[in-house]
N, C-alpha and C positions, 0 to 999 in steps of 0.2 A: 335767542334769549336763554335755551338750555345752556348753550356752549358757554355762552359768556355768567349765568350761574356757576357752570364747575369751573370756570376760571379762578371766579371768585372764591367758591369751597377753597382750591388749590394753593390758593396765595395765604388768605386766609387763616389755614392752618399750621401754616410755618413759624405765624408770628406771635410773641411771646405776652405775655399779659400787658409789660410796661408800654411796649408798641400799641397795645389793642387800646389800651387806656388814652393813651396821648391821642391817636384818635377819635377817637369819641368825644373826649374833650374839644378839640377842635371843632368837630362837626356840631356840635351844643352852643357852642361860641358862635359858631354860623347861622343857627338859626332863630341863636338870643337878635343877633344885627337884627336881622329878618322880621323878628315880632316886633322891633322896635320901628323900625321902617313902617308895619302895617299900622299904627298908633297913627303914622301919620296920614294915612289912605291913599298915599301916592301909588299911582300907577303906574309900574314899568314899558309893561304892552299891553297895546289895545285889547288883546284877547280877555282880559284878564275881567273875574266875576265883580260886581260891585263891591265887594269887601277884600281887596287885594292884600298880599302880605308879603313885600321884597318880592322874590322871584316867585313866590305860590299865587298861584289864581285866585286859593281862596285858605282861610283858616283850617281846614278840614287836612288839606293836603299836606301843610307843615305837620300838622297832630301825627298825622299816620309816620310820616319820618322818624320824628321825635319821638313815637313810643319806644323803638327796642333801644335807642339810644339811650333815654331816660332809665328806662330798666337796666340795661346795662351798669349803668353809671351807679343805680343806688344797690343793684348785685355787690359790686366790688366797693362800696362807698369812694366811689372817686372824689376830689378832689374838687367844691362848689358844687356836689351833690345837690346840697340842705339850698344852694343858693337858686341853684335850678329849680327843683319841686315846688322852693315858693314863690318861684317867678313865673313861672309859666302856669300855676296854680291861678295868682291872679291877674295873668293875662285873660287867660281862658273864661275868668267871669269877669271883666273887663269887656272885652268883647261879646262876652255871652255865645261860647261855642263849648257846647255837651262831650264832642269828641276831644279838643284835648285835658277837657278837667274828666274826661276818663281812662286818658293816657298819665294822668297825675296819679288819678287812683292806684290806678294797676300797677305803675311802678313803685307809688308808696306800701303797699302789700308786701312787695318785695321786701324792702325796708322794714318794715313794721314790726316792731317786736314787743308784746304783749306786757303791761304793766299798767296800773290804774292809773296815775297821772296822765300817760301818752293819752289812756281810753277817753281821760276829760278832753283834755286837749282836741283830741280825733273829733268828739261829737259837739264838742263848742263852735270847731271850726265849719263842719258838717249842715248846722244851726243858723250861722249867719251867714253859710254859703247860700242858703233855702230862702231867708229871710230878706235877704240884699236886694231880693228881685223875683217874689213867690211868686208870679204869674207867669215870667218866662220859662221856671223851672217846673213850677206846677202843668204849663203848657206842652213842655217837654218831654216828661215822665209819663204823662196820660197818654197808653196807648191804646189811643181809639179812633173808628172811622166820623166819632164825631167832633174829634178836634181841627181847629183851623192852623194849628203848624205846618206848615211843610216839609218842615222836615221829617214828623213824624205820618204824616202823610207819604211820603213817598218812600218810609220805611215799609208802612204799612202794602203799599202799592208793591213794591218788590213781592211779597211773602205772597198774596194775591195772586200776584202773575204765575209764581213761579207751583202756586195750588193748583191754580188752572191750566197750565203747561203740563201738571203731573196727571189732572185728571183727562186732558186731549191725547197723549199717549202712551193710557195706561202704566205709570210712573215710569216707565223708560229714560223720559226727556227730551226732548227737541232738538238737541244736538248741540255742537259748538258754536257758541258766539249768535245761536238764536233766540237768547231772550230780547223781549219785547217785540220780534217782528212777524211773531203769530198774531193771527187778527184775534184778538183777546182786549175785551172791555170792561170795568168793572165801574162802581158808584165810585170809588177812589181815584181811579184814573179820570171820570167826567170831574170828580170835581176840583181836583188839580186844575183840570183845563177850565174851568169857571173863575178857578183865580189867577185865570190867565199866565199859568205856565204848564202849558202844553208840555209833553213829551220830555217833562223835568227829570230825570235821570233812569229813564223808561230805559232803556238798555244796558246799566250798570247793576239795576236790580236796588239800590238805593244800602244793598249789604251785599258783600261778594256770596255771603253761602245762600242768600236765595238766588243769586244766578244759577251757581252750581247746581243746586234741586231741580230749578229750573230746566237746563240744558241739560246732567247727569243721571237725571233721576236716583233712581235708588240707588247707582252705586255713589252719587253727591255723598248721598245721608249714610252710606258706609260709612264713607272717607270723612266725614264731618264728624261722626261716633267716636273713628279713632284719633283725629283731632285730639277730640274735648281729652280722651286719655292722655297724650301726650303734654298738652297744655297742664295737667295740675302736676303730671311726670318735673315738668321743668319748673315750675313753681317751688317745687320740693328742691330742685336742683341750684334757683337762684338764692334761696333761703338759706341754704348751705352750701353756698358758691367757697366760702373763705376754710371754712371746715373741710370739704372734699377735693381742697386743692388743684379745683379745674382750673385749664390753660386759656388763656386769654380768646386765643382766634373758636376754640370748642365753648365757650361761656357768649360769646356775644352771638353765635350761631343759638346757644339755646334761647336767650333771649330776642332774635326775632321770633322764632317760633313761639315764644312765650305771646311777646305782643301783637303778633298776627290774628289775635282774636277780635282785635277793636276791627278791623276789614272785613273780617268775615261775618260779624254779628254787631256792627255798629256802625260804620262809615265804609263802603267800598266803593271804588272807580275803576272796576275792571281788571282783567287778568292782568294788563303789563303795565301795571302799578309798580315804583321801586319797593313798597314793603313786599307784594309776592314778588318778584326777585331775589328780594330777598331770603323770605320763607321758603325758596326753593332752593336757593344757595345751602341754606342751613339745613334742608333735608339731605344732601348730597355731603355738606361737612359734615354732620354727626354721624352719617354711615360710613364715614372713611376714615373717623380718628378715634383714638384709643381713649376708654373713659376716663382716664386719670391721667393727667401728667402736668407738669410747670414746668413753664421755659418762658427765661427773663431774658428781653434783649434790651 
């Protein structure tokens, strides 16, 4: 996975804004088919979770693609930017899935540029996002051990484990790739298994950063610290992506790493997920290319 990461950095940085563009677009295109297929709930393979989406197993998996994508694209205003944001805005409450109308969010921040109008607009839309279906939202957003979500349940379960993991040894951590197969029980994890989904996403940690606490220990919460730096670092940097004249294959490297936060602190499925290949792609290309430059191919 390393090797084929700096492969990635390598190629990567060669290519010039209008090549980085034209992909992205494509891959947007791909996974527009994608939401349209899961509308229909056909299932390609059997493996696949009850809520299938074209080739993703489930809605969640498309999201995490889609973020740096999506940010990408509203960094440089490509080209069906506006058409994307609002299609996949209300796909996302269409189907009623948190991770990619927070993969809309985040990339519409990018976008976002501060004026009263937009501000009505922002919180009109904000309003009947809440109101279209206040109990799934309101179910969502409550994070507590005594709500009956499970998804927010098995958020909560990660952070739990990965508590009790730091207090079994003495924040150290448990090592690589051992969360959840410490004998470690909590009221979250029984009552998961009361609603009869046992061991539902017990070793992904339910968010990649309570894995890493989990298995890392404190040196996770270093590396999670300098994270969160970096994340508002490129926030600043996609904000003024057009002003500071970044290079196409160095801009879409900043934006995984911008959107690598929805894995780490909202939906994760483990280390050899394509978004951390990616966010490790992009730590290895922004340490090998020069801050500034444009090259149009």
């Amino acid at each position: 996975m390393t090797l084929a990461a700096w492969v990635l950095a390598y190629k990567m940085t060669s290519l010039g804004t209008a090549t980085v563009c034209r992909l992205v677009e494509q891959a947007l295109w791909f996974l527009f088919i994608n939401a349209l297929i899961g509308l229909t709930e056909l299932r390609l393979f059997n493996q696949m979770s009850s809520k299938p989406v074209g080739l993703f197993s489930e809605p969640s998996h498309l999201a995490l693609i889609l973020a740096p994508l999506l940010v990408y694209a509203c960094a440089v205003e490509l080209r069906w930017h506006r058409f994307f944001i609002m299609f996949f805005f209300l796909w996302g409450l269409l189907i009623q899935n948190l991770t990619t109308l927070s993969v809309v969010i985040l990339s519409f921040m990018v976008l976002f540029r501060f004026n009263p109008p937009r501000v009505l607009i922002v919180i009109l839309l904000a309003g009947g996002l809440v109101i279209s279906d206040l109990e799934y939202f309101t179910s969502r957003l409550l994070i507590s051990s005594e709500s009956e979500n499970l998804s927010v349940l098995v958020f909560l379960q990660g952070w739990e484990i990965a508590k009790e993991m730091l207090n079994e040894t003495s924040y150290w951590g448990a090592g690589f790739q051992q969360f959840g197969f410490l004998n470690i029980s909590n009221d979250i994890s029984n009552k998961i298994s009361l609603l009869n989904e046992e061991n539902l996403n017990l070793f992904d940690g339910g968010s990649t950063a309570s894995k890493l606490v989990g298995e890392f220990g404190i040196y996770a919460i270093a590396g999670l610290l300098i994270y969160i730096v970096f994340f508002f670092w490129a926030f600043g940097q996609l904000r003024n992506a057009h002003a500071n004249r970044i290079s196409g294959g160095r801009l879409f490297f900043i934006s995984c790493l911008f959107a690598f936060v929805i894995e780490l602190f909202i939906r994760g499925v483990g280390y050899f997920s394509p978004t951390c290949f990616l966010a490790l792609s992009a730590v290895m290309g922004l340490a090998n290319t020069p801050r500034l430059y444009t090259r149009h191919i």
